[in-house]
C-alpha positions as CSV (number, residue, x, y, z in Angstrom):
1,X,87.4,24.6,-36.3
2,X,88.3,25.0,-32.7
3,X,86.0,27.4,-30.6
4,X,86.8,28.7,-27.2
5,X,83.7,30.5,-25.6
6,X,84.6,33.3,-22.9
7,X,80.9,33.0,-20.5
8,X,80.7,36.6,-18.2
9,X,81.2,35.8,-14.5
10,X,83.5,32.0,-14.9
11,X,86.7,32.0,-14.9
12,X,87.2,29.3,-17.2
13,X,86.2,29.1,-21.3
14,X,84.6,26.5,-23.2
15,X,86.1,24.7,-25.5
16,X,84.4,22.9,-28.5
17,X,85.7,21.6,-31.9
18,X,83.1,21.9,-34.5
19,X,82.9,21.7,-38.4
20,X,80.7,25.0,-38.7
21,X,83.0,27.9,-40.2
22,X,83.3,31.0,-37.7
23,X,80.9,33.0,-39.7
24,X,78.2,30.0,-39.0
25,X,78.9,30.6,-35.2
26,X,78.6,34.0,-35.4
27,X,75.2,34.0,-37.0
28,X,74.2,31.5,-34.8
29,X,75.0,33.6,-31.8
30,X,73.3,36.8,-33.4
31,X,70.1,34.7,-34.3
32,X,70.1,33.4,-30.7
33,X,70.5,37.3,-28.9
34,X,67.8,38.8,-31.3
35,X,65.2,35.5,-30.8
36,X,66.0,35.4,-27.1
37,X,66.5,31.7,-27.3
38,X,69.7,29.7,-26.7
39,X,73.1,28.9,-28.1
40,X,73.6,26.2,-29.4
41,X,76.8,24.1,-30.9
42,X,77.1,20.7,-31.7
43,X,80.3,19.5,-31.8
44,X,82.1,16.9,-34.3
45,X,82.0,13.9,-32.1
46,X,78.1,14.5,-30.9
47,X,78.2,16.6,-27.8
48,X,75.9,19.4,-27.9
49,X,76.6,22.8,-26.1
50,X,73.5,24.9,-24.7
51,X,74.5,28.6,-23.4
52,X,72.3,31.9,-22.9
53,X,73.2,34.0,-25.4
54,X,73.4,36.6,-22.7
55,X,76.2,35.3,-20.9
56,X,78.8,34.8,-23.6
57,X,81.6,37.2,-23.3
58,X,83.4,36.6,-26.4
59,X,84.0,33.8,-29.1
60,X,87.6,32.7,-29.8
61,X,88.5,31.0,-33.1
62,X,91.3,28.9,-34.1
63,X,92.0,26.4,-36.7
64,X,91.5,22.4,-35.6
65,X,94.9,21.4,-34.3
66,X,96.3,18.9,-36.7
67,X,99.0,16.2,-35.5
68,X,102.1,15.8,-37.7
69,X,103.2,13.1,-38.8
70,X,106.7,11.0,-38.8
71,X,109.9,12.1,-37.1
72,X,110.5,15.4,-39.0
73,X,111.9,18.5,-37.9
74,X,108.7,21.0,-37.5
């Protein structure tokens, strides 16, 4: 699943491909706020993504973009 993080006060987002469902993100991010510790993703190839919870605007979700295959009309 593709995630695109909105962070207050930067213009640009984060994006991160991960194999957590959107409901695993979302309870991440709640269990983060409520603890007072940080965000955290990892994401399919490895990299791991630290945020305070505080900052993050708003969570975007979107299915992994899949590549076709062969010479087809789409």
């Amino acid at each position: 699943m593709d995630v695109r993080i909105g962070i207050s006060d930067i213009n640009r987002e984060l994006s991160i491909r991960t194999s957590k469902s959107a409901d695993e993100v979302i309870d991440s991010l709640r269990t983060a706020l409520t603890a007072g510790s940080l965000f955290e993703l990892t994401e399919d190839k490895g990299r791991r993504l630290v945020i305070a919870p505080g900052k993050v605007a708003y969570l975007d979700f979107g299915p992994a973009d899949t590549r076709p295959v062969g010479f087809g009309a789409l």
